[in-house]
C-alpha positions in Angstrom: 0.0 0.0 0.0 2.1 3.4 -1.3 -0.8 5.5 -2.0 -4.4 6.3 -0.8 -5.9 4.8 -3.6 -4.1 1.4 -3.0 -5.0 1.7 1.0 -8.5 2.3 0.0 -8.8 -1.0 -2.2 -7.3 -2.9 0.7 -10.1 -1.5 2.7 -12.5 -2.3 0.8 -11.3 -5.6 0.2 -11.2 -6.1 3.9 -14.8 -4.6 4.5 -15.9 -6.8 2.1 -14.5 -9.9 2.9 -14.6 -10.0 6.4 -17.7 -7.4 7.5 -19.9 -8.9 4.3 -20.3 -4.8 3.4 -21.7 -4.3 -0.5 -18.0 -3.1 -1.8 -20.2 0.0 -3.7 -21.2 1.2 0.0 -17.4 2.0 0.7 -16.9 5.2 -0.3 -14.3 8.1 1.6 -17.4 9.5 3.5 -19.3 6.6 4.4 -19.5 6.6 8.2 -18.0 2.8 9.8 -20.6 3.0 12.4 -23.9 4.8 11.0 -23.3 3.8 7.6 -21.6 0.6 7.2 -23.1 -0.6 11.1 -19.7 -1.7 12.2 -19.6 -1.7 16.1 -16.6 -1.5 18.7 -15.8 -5.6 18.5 -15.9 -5.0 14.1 -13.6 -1.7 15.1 -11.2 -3.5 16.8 -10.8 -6.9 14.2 -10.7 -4.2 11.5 -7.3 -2.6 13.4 -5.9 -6.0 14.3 -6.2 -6.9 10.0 -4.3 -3.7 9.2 -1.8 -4.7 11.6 -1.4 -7.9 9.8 -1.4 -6.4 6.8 0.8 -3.4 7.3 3.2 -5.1 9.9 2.7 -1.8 11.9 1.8 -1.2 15.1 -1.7 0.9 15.2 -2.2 3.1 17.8 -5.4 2.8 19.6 -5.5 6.5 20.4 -5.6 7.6 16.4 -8.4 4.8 16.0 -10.6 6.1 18.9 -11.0 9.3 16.3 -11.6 7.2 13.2 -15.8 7.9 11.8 -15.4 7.5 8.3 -13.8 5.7 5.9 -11.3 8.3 5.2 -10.7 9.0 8.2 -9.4 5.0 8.6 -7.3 6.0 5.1 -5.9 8.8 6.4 -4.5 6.9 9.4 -3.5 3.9 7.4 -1.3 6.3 5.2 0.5 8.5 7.9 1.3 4.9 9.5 2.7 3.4 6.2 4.3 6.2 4.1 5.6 8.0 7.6 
């Protein structure tokens, strides 16, 4: 993942294939709670798979500020490009 679009895809790939989201309901302003119904238990699995993913360490701090879906992009990208 080097770019936003790329971290994006991987989100959405990950939305998809382990939250059973329709991939066309990720979009940058779709809200992970409201909008896509995630909950605090899908919150936390969803920062355990980036770790896997990125082999970084996610903060739980930045994630306790993460609404949308951008938001979750935003973080991924100052964790992997940084």
């Amino acid at each position: 993942m080097k770019n936003r679009e790329q971290i994006l895809e991987t989100l959405t790939k990950i939305l998809v294939d382990e939250f059973e989201i329709e991939a066309n309901n990720v979009t940058l302003n779709a809200s992970l709670y409201d909008e896509l119904d995630l909950d605090s238990i899908d919150a936390v699995d969803l920062v355990i798979k980036l770790q896997q993913i990125t082999g970084k360490k996610i903060n739980p701090d930045t994630f306790k500020s993460v609404r949308t879906v951008d938001d979750v992009v935003s973080a991924i990208e100052a964790l992997v490009i940084a």
